[in-house]
Backbone as numpy.savetxt, mean C-alpha at the origin, in Angstrom:
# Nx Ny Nz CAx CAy CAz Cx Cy Cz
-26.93 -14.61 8.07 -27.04 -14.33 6.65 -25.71 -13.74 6.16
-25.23 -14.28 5.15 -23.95 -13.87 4.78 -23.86 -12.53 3.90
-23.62 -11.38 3.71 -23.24 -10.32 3.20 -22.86 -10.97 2.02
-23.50 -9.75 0.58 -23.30 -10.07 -0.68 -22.13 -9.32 -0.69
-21.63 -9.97 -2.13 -20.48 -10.00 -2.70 -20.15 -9.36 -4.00
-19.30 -9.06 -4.77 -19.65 -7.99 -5.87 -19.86 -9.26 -6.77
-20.44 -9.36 -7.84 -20.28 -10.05 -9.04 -18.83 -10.96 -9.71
-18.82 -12.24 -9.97 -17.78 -13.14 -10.53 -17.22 -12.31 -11.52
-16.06 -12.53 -11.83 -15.03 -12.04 -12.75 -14.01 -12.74 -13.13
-13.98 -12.89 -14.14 -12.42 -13.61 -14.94 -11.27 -13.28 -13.94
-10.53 -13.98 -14.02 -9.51 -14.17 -13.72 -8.18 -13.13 -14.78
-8.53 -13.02 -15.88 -7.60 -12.27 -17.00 -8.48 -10.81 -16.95
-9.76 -11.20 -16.48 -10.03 -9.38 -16.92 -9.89 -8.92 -15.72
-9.30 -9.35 -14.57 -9.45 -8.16 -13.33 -8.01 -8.73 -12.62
-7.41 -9.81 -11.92 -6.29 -10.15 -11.20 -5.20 -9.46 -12.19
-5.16 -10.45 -12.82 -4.50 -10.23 -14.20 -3.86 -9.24 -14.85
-4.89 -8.18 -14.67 -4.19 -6.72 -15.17 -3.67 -6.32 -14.51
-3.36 -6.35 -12.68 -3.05 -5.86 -11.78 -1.20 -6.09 -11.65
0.23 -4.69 -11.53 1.24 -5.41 -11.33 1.62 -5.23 -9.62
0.87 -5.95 -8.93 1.31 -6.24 -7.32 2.37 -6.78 -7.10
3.21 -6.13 -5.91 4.40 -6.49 -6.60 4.89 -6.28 -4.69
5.90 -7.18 -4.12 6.45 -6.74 -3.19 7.65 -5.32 -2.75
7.48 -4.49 -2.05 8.22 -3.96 -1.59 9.14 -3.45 -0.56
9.70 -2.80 0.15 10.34 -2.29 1.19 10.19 -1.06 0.95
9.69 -0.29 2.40 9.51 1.01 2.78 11.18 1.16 3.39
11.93 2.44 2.66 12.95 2.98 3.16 13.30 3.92 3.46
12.17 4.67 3.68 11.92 6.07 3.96 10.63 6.42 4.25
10.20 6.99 5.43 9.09 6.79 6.09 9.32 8.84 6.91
8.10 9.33 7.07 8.39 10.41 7.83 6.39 10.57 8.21
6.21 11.44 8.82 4.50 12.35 8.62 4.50 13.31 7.42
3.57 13.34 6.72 3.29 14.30 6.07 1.97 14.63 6.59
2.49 16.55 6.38 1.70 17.21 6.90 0.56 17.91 6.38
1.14 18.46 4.95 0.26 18.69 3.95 -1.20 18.35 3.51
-2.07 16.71 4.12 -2.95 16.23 3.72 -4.15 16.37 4.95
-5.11 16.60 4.80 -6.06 16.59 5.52 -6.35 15.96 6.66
-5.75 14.32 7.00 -5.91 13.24 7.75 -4.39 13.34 8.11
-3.93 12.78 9.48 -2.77 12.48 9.14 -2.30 10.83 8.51
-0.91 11.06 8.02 -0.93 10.79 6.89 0.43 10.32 6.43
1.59 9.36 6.63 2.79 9.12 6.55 3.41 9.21 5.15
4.14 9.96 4.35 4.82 9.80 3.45 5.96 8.97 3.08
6.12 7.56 2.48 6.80 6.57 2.78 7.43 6.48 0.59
8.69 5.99 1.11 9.69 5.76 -0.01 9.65 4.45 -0.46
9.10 3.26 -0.92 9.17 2.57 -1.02 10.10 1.59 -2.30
10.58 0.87 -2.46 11.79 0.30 -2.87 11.22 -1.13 -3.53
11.23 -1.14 -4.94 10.44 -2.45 -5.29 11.65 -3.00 -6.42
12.98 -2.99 -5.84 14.05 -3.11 -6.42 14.10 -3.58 -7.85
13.93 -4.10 -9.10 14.42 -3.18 -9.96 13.26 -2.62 -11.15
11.90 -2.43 -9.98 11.09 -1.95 -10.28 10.92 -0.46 -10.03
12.13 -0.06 -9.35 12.40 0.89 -9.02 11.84 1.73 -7.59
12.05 2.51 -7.55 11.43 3.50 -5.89 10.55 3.95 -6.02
9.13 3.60 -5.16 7.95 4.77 -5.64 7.75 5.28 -4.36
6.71 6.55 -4.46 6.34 7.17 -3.28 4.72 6.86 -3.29
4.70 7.12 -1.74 3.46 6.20 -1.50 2.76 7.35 -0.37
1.58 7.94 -0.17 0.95 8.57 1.07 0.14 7.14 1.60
-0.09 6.91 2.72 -0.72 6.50 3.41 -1.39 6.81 4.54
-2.92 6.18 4.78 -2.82 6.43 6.33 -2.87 4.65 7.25
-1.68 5.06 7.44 -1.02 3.50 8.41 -0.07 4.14 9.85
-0.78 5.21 10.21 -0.29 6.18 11.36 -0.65 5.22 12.52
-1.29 4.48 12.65 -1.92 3.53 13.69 -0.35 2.80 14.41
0.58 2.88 12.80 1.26 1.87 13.33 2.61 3.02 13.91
3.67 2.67 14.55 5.00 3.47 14.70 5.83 3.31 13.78
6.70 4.80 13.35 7.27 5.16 12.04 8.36 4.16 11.80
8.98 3.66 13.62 9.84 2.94 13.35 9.58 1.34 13.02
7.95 1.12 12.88 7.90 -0.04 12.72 7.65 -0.88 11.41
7.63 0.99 10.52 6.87 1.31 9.21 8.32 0.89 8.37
9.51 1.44 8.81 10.61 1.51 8.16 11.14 0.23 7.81
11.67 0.24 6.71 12.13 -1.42 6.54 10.98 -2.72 6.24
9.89 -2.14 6.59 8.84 -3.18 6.61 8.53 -3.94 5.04
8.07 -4.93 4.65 7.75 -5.53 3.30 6.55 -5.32 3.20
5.80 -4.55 1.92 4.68 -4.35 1.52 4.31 -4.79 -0.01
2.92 -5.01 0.18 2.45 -5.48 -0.94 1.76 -3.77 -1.82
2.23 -3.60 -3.45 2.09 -2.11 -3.92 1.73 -2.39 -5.41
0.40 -2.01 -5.76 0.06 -1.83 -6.96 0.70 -1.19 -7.91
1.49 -1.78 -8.76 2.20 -0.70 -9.32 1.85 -0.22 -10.94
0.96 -0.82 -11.08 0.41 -0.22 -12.41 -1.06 0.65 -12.75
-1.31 0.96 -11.24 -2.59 2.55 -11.06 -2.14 3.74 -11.53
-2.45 4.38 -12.29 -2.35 6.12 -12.18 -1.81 6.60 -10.56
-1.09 7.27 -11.19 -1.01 8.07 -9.58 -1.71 8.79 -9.22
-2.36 9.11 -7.85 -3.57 9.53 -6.99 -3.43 10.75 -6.56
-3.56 11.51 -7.03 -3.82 13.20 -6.21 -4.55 12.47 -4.29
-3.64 13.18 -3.23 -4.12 13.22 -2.60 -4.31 14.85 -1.66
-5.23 15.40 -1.87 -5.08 17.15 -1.82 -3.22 17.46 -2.53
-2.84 18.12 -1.76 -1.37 18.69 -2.26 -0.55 17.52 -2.86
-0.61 16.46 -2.31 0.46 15.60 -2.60 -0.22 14.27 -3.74
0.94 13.45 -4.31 0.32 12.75 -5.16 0.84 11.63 -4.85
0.30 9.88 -5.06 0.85 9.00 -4.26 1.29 8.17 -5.43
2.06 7.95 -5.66 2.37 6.88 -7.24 2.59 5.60 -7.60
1.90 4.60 -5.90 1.85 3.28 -5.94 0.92 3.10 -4.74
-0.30 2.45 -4.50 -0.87 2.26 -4.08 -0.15 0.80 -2.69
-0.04 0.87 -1.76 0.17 0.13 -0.46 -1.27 -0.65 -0.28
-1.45 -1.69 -0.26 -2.26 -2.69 -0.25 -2.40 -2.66 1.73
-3.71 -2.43 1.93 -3.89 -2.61 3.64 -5.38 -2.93 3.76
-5.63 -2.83 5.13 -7.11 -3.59 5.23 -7.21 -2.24 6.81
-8.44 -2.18 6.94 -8.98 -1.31 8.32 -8.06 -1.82 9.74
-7.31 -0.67 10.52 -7.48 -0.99 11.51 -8.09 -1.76 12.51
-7.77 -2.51 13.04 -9.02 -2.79 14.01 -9.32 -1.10 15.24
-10.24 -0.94 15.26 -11.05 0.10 16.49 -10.49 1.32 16.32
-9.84 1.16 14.64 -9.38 3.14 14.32 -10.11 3.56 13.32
-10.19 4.83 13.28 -11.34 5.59 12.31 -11.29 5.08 11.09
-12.35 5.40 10.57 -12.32 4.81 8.74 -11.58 5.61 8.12
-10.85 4.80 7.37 -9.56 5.15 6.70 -8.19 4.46 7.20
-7.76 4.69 8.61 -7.07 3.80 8.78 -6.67 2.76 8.54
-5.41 2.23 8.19 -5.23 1.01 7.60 -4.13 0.33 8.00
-4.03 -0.85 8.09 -2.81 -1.83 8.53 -2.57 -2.49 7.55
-1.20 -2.98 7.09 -0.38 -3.23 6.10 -0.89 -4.61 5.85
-1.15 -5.21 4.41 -0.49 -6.57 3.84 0.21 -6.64 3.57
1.16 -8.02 4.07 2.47 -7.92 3.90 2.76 -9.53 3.80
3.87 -10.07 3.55 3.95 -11.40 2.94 4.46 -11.30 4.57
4.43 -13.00 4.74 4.37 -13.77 6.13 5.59 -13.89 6.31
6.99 -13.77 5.43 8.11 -14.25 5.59 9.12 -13.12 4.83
10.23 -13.30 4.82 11.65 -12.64 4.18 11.16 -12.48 2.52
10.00 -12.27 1.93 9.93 -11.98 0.34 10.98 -11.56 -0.36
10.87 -11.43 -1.23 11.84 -11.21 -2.06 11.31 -9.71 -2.97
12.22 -8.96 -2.73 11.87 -7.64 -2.84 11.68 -7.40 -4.74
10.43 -7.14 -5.03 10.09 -6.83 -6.37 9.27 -8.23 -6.97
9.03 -9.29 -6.03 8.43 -10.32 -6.04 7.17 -9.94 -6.61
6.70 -11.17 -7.55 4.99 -10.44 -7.73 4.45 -11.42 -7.12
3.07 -10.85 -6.74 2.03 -11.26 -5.98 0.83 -12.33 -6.74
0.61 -13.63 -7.00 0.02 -14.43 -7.60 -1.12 -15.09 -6.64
């Protein structure tokens, strides 16, 4: 039996409004401040400018985090996360076999083009 699904939606009232947009993480460290751990990452959506991003993508290594191409919502409110605030959302999906919350990156399959939008 297949698992339901949320309700159909336009295409203009929900994709549409969204600006997803490719980026590069260029600054990556732990932050300590947040409840979970929790990587504080710089991300670079060139001439969309630099946003900061909390995540939890700790699953992966910092050095593998750096430089990497990510897919980043860039037209959400920015997110209180306890102390810190995140001001572009990093697009990821569950770990496989790590706690809930954990997350592993979407990321385009090839060399994107940095500030690319996502269609």
């Amino acid at each position: 039996m297949a698992s339901e699904i949320k309700p159909v939606v336009s295409y203009d009232a929900s994709f549409a409004l969204l600006d997803i947009r490719v980026g590069r993480v260029i600054e990556v460290e732990v932050e300590t401040r947040t409840n979970k751990q929790t990587y504080r990452m710089v991300v670079d959506f060139g001439k969309y400018g630099k946003r900061l991003s909390y995540g939890r993508f700790t699953c992966h290594p910092i050095e593998e985090v750096k430089d990497r191409l990510v897919l980043g919502v860039l037209n959400f409110e920015p997110r209180p996360m306890g102390p810190v605030t995140s001001e572009v959302l990093i697009l990821g999906v569950q770990y496989p076999k790590a706690e809930s919350g954990e997350a592993t990156f979407v990321s385009p399959a090839v060399n994107a083009k940095v500030g690319s939008k996502l269609f």
